[in-house]
C-alpha positions as CSV (number, residue, x, y, z in Angstrom):
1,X,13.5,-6.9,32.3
2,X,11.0,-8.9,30.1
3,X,9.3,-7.8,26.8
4,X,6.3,-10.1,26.9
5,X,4.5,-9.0,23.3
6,X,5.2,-7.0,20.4
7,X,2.0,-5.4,18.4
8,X,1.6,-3.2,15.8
9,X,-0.9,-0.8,17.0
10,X,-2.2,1.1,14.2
11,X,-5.0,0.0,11.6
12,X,-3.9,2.2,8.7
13,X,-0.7,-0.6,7.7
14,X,-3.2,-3.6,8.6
15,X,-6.3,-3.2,6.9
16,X,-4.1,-4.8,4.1
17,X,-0.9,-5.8,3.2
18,X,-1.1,-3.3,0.2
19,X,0.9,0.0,1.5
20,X,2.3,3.4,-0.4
21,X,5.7,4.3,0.0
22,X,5.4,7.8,-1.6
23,X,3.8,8.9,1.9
24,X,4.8,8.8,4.7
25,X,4.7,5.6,6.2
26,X,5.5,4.7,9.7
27,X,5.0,1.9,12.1
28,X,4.3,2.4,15.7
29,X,5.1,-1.0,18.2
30,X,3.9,-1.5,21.4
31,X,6.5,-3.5,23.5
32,X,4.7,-4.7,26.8
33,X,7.5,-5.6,29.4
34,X,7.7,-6.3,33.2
35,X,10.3,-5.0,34.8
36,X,12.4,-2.3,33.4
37,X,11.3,-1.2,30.1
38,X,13.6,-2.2,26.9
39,X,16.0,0.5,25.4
40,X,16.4,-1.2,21.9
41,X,14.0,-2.8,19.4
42,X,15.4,-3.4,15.8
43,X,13.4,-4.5,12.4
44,X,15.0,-6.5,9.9
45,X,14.0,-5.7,6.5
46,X,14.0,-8.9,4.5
47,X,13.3,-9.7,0.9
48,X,12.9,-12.5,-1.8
49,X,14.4,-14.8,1.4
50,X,17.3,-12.5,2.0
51,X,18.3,-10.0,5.0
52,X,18.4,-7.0,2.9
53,X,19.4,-4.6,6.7
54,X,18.4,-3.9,10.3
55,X,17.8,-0.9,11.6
56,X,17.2,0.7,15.1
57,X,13.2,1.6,16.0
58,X,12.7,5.1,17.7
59,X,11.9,5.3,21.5
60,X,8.4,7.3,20.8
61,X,6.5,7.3,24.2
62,X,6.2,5.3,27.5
63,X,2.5,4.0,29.1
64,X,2.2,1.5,32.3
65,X,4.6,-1.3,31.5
66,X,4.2,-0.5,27.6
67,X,7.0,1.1,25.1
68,X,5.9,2.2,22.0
69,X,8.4,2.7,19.2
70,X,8.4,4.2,15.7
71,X,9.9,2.9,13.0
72,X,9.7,5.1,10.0
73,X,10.0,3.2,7.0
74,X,8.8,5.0,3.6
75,X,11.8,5.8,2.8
76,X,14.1,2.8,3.4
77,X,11.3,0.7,1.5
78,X,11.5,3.2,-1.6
79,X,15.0,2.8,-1.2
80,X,15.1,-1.2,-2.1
81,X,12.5,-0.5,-4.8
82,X,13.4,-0.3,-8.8
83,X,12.0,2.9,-10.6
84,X,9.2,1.8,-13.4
85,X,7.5,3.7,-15.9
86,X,3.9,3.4,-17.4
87,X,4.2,1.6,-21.1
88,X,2.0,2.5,-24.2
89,X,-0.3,-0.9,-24.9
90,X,-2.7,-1.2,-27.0
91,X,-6.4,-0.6,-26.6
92,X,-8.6,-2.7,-24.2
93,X,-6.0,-5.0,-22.9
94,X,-4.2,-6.1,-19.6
95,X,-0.4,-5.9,-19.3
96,X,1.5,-6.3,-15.8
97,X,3.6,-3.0,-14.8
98,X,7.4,-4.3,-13.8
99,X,8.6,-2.9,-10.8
100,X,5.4,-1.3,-9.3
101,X,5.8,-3.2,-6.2
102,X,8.1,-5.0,-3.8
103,X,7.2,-7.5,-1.2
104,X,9.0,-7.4,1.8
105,X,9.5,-8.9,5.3
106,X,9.9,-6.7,8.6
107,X,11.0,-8.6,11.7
108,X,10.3,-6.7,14.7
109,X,12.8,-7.9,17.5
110,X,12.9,-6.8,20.8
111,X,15.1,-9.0,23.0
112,X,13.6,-12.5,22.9
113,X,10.1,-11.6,21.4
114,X,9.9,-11.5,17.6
115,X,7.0,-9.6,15.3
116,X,6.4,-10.5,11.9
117,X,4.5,-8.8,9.4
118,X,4.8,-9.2,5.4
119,X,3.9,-5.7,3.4
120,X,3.5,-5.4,-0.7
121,X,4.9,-1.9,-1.3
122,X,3.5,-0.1,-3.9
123,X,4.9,2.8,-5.7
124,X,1.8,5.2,-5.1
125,X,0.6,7.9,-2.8
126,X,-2.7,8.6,-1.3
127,X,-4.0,11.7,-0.7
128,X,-3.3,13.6,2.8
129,X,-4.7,12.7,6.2
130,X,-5.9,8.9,4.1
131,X,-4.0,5.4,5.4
132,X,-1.1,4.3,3.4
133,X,-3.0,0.9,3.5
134,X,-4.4,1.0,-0.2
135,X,-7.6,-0.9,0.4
136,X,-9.8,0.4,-2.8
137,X,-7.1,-1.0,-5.1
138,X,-6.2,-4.1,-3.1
139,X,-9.9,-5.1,-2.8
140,X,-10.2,-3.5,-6.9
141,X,-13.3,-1.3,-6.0
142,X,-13.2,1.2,-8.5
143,X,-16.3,0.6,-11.1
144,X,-15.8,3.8,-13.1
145,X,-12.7,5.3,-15.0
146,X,-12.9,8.7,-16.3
147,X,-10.7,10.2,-18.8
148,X,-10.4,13.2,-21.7
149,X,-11.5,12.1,-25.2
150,X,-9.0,10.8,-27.2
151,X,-6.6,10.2,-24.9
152,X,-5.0,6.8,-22.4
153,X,-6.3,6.0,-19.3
154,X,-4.4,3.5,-17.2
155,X,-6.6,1.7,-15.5
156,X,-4.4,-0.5,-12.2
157,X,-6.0,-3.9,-10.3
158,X,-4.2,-5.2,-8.1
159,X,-2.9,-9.5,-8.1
160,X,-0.9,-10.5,-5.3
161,X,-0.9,-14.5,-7.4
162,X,0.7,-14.2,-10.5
163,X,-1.5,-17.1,-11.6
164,X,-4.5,-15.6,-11.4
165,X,-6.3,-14.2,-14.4
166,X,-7.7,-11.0,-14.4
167,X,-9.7,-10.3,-17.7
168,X,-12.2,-7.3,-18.8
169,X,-15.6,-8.0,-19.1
170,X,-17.6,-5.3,-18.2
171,X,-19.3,-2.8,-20.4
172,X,-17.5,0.4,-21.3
173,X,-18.3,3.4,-23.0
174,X,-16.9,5.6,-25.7
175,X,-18.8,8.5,-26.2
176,X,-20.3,9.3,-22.5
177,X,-20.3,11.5,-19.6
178,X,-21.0,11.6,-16.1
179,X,-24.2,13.5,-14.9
180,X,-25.0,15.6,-11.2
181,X,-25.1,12.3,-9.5
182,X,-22.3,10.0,-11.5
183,X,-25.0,8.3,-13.5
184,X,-23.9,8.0,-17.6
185,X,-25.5,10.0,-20.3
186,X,-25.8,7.4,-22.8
187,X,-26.9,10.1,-25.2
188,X,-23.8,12.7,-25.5
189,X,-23.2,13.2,-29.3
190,X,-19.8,15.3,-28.5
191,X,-21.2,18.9,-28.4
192,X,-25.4,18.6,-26.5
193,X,-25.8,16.5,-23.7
194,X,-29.5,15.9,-24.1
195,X,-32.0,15.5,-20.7
């Protein structure tokens, strides 16, 4: 018995590194073998350079000379990750939220043949049947914020270098709405919207 290669076989935790662990997150790896087919594959979970713990991967289903297993891991990641709260700043500026995320390194192993991927998880969820792999705020797509009068709205980018600066300077709006087809009116004065 041989496992030739490891893979992680679905997109939704590779499109980026960038995953929520308030969803259900699993990873499913393929172990190719010759031979008989391996009982065991473990994944080390590892962390600011330290083995945080190893645990045992799932048997999920067989295919010619291919094992998949399932290792089911929102939880456990949670479980290493502080709690943090939203803070009050003040208007228009940048702060970094403590304890939003924790990067982390999984070792697949599976006899001799070793899978490494590196994952930032974030305390977040998506909505159902989406990809925990949180592409629109690791690439920072959103353009427009909406939010009641008066009142916060956080706004989250995403900076996997703390050395990079991120700063604000696009246009924003007070007073304004969004019309049928999410284009501003410019001309709300709080009670008419005016065509």
């Amino acid at each position: 018995m041989a496992v030739n290669n490891l893979q992680i076989v679905q997109s939704n935790v590779e499109e980026c590194e960038l995953l929520a662990v308030h969803n259900p997150l699993t990873f499913l790896l393929d172990a190719t073998y010759t031979g008989t087919a391996p009982e065991v594959c473990t994944c080390e979970l590892w962390s600011d350079g330290s083995l945080i713990n190893t645990y045992k991967l799932i048997p999920y289903s067989d295919f010619l000379l291919t094992r998949r297993f399932c290792f089911v891991g929102d939880v456990i990641l949670r479980s290493y990750m502080s709690d943090f709260n939203d803070e009050l700043i003040t208007e228009k500026t940048l702060t970094r939220v403590e304890n939003i995320t924790k990067d982390f390194t999984l070792i697949f192993k599976c006899e001799a043949t070793e899978r490494e991927i590196d994952i930032t998880a974030m305390h977040g969820a998506v909505q159902y049947g989406e990809a925990p792999a949180l592409l629109p705020i690791y690439n920072n797509e959103n353009e427009t914020y909406i939010g009641g009068a008066g009142q916060p709205i956080y706004i989250y980018f995403y900076n996997k270098n703390d050395g990079d600066i991120l700063t604000i300077n696009s246009a924003f709006y007070d007073d304004a709405a969004l019309d049928y087809d999410e284009y501003l009116f410019t001309d709300f004065d709080e009670f008419i919207f005016k065509l």
